[in-house]
N, C-alpha and C positions, 0 to 999 in steps of 0.2 A: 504494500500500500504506500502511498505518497503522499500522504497526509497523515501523519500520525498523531502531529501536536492537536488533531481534533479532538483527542483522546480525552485529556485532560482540561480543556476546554470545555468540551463538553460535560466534564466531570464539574466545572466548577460552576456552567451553566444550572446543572441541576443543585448543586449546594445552595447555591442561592436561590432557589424554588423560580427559575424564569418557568417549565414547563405548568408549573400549577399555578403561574401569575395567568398566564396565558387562556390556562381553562378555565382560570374562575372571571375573568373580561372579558374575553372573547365571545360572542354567542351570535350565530347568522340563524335566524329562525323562518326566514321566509326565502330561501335559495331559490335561484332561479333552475339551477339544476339537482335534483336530489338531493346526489349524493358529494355534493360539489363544497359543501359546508361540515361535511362530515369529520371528525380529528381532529380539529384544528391547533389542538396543542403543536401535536408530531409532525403536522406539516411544516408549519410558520418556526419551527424549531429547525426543520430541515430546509429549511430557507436562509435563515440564520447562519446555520452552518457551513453551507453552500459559499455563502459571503466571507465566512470567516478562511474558507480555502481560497478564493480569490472570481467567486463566480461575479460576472455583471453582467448576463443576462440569465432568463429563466431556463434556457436549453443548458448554459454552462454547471447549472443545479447536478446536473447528471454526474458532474467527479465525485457526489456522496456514493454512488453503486460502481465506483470504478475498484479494480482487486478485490481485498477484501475487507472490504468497507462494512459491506453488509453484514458481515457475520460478527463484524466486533458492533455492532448497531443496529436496533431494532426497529421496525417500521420504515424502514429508507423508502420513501415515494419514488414515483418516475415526475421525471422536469413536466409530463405535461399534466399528471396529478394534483401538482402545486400550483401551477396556474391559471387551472381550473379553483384551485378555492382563492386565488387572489383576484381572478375577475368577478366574484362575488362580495366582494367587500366595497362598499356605500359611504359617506360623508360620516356618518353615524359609526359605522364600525372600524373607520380609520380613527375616532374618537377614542375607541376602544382600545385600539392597536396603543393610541400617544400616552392613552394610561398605562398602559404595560412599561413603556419605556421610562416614563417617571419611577411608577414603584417598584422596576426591578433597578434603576440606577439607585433609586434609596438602599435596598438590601447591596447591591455590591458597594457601595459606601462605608457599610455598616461589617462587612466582611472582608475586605483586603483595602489596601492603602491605597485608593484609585484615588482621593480629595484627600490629604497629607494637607493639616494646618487649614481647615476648613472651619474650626472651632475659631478661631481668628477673624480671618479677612476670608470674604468668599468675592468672586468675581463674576459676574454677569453675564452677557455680551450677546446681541442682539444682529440678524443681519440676515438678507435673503442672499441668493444667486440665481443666475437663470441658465437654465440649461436645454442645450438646445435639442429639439427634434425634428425628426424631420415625416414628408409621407403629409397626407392628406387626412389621413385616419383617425390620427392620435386627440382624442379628447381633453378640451381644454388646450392645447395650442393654438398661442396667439401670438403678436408681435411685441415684446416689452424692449425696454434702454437698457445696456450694458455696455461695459466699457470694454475695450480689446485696445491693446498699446498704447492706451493712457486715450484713446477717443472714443467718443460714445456713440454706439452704432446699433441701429433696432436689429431685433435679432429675434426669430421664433423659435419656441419656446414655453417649456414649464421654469414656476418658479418657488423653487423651495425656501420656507421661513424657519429660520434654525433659533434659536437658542442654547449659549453653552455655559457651562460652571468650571470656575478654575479658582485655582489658588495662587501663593506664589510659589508653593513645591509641588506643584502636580499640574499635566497638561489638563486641557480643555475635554470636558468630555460633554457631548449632549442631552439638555435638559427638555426639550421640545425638539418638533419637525412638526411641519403642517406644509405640506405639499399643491399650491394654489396655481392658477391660468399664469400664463407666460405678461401677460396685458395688466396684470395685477396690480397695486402701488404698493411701493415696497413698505411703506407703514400699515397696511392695511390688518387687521389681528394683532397687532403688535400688543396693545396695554394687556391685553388678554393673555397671552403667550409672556408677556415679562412678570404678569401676577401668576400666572403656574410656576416659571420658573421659581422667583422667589419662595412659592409654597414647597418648593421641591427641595431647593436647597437648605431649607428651616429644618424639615424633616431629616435630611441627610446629616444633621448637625450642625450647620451653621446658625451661631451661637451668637457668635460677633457681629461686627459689621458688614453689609454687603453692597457691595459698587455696581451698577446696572451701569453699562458704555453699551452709547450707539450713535451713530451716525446720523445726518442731517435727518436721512429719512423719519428717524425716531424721535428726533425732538418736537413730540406734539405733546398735546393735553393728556392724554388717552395714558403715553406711557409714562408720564412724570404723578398722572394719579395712584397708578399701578404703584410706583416705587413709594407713596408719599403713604399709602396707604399698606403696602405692608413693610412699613420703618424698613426702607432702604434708602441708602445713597445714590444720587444718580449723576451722572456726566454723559452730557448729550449734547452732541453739534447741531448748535442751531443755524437756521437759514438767514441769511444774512437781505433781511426786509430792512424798512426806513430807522425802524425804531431800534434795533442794533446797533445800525451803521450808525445812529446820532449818539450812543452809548459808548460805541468806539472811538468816535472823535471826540469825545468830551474828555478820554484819556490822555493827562499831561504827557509832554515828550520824556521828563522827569521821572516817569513811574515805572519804564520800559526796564527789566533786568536781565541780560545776557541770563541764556540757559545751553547748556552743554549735555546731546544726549548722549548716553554710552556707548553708542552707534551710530554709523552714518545715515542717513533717514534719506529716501531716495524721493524726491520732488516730485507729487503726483501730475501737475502740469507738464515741464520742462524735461525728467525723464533725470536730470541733471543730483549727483548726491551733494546731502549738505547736512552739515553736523552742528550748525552752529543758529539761534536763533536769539528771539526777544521776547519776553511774555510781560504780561499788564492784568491786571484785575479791575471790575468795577461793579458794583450793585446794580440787580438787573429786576427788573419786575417783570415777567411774561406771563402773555395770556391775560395783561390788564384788563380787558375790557369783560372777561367772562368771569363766574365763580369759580375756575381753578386758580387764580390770581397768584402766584407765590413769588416771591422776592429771595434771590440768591446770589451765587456770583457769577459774573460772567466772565469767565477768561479767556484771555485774549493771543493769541501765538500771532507774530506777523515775522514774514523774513523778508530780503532783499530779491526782490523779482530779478530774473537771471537773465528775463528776455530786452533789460536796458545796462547792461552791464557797466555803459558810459556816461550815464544820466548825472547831469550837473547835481542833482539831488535823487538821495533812496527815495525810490519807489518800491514802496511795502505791500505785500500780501497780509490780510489778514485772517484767520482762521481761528473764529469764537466756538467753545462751546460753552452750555451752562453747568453749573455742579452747584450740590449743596453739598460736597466735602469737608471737613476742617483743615486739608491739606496743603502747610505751602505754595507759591503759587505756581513754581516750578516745577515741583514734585506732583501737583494737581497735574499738569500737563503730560510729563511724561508717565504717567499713571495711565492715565486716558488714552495718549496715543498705544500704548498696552492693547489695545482694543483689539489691535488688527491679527492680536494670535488667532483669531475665529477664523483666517483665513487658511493658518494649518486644518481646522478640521474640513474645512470646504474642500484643500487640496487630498487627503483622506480620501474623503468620499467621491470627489472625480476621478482619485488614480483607482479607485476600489469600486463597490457596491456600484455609484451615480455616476460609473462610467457612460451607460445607458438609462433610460427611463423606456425598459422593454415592452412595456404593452400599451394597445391601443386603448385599453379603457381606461378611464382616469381615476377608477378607484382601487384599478388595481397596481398603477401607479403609486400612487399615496402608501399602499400598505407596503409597497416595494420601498418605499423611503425610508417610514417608519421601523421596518426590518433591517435597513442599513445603520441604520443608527442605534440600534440596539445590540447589532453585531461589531459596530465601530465600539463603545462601552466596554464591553462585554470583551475584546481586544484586548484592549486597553487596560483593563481590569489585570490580565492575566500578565501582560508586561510587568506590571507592579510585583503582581509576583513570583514572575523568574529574575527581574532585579538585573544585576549583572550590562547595566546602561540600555535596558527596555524601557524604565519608568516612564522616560518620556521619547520614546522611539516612536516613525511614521510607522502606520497600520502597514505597509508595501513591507518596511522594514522589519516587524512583526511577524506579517505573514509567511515571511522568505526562512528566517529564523528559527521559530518557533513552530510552526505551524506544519510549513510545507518540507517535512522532516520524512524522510524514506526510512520504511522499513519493514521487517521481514516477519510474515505473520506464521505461526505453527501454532498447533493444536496437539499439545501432547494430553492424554487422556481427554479430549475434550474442551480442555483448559485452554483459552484462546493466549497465545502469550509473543510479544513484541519483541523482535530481534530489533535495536539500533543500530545505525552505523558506528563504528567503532571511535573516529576520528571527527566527531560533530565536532565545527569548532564550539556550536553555543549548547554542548551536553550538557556543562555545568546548568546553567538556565533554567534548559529542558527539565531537568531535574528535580531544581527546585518547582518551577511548577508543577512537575506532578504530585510531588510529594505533597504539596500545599491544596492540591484541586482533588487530590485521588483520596489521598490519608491512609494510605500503606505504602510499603515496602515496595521503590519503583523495581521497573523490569533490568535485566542485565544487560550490556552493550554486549554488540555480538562479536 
């Protein structure tokens, strides 16, 4: 077989009750076909799985029955078994599915180091992508805005609404997915999606404080309710309207403090890198005119625009967001630009699971999401505990390693038992997660 680490993966899948998360939310009661709703623990589990060997589309499912798969695994479906119960799932039972992914990231929370200093500081972060398809068929394909080499170019397409949780020792793992029309706006569910999340990471132990960061799209009413209401902090780019821009000029040239990030920051205009900036604060009131009213800070980052590089006078960019932080004003910034780790779990799920969005129907899409991301988790989980610089390893990197490990199956008396290669470089790893997902005595190298 050539996938072995599914072994203990899937051993640490069942420790943490994902199969009985599954059966007790899941329920299709009105199938359009039979028997097309039928198991769906063992399916959606073998979907999972499927992702966690490196499938991206529904046919690629089939490397779970390749060697001998099946004999160390029980219930292995056929690729067109599983797609048949994901064309059955509704707006309603992708609901179902986003609940799985909340309460089974709470229990792996709660069982391996995946949120390390979550009882602290927990981190937020809010963002969609639009991924494209193609064909006439595919439901809910439409034309939205993306950007490709820094220009913005309509592009058809689904577009998935993510939410992730981080700390500062531990990567980004997925708190939400909600998979919407390509045409979408990208605020659109948002306050909703940032109040699950925040319930999600309360539950998972955060104790402390928690920072919601998102981008222009997000700084509306909707999501600063959400954070206001369940005691979070928020840091959110706002759009830069009349009453900003009179906000930011009323900032003294006096107030500007050189800030220095720990890295070079590559200019999303210009293409051009720069390490070197100015920030400013000022009291901001947004949303004056309605009953969300709140007064905060607004800070201010501007640097020297690249594109007059011989201008008798700086000519500044300015890029405001709002925060109710206590943080420095500096350290408020580069806190905030932090944001953009969301865009590791985005590249995740495009090199993996959302290489494709394989089916034409839109709901079977959605659970294909929500199945990605519970397999990315669930990854991720397992890196923590092989340890050995997985903690915060890419999912490709994950799978290569751990995962997609060759090895020689025999059945003495029955007893199914794993030959490994002798010379893994990442056995050590391997090891400990089995030892930690299985809870005996691993198998022998061969």
């Amino acid at each position: 077989m050539s996938h072995a680490g599914l072994v203990p993966l899937l051993g640490l899948a069942k420790q943490t009750g994902l199969p009985n998360i599954i059966a007790g939310k899941v329920s299709i009661t009105t199938p359009r076909i039979k028997s097309g709703s039928a198991n769906p623990a063992p399916k959606l589990l073998g979907v999972i799985a499927g992702m966690c060997a490196g499938s991206d589309s529904i046919d690629d499912l089939d490397v779970l029955r390749a060697g001998g798969m099946p004999i160390l695994f029980d219930g292995v479906y056929a690729p067109s078994t599983l797609g048949v119960l994901l064309r059955e799932f509704s707006f309603g039972h992708a609901r179902q599915l986003e609940s799985v992914l909340r309460e089974h990231l709470v229990t792996l929370a709660e069982h391996t180091p995946l949120l390390a200093g979550l009882a602290d500081q927990a981190f937020i972060d809010i963002d969609s992508l639009l991924r494209p398809v193609y064909g006439h068929a595919k439901q809910g394909a439409s034309y939205g805005h993306t950007k490709i080499a820094g220009k913005q170019v309509l592009r058809k397409g689904l577009s998935p609404l993510a939410t992730t949780i981080s700390t500062e020792h531990s990567a980004p793992v997925i708190a939400g997915m909600r998979l919407r029309a390509g045409k979408t706006g990208s605020g659109k569910g948002a306050g909703r999606m940032v109040a699950q999340a925040i319930a999600t990471a309360r539950a998972a132990g955060a104790t402390g404080k928690i920072l919601v960061r998102g981008d222009s799209a997000y700084g509306n009413r909707a999501v600063v309710r959400a954070c206001v209401r369940g005691k979070s902090e928020f840091s959110l780019v706002m759009i830069k309207n009349r009453a900003i821009q009179r906000a930011i000029a009323a900032i003294p040239d006096t107030a500007w403090t050189p800030v220095r990030y720990p890295g070079a920051v590559q200019d999303p205009d210009t293409g051009a890198w720069i390490s070197d900036a100015e920030v400013a604060e000022v009291p901001y009131t947004a949303f004056a005119a309605t009953q969300d009213r709140i007064t905060a800070r607004l800070v201010v980052r501007r640097v020297k625009d690249a594109r007059y590089p011989d201008a008798l006078f700086p000519v500044w960019r300015y890029h405001p967001f709002f925060t109710n932080s206590t943080l420095p004003t500096a350290q408020a910034d580069i806190v905030h630009r932090r944001h953009a780790i969301i865009e590791s779990v985005f590249a995740d799920l495009i090199d993996g699971p959302l290489a494709h969005l394989p089916s034409g129907h839109f709901g079977a899409n959605s659970a294909w999401a929500l199945c990605a991301a519970i397999a990315h988790n669930l990854l991720h989980a397992a890196g923590t505990l092989a340890g050995q610089g997985h903690t915060a390893a890419r999912g490709a990197t994950l799978r290569r390693q751990l995962i997609s490990v060759p090895a020689r199956l025999a059945r003495p008396a029955r007893a199914p038992v794993l030959h490994l290669p002798s010379r893994w470089p990442w056995a050590p790893a391997w090891l400990r997660l089995w030892d930690q997902a299985i809870g005996h005595s691993p198998p022998a190298a061969a």
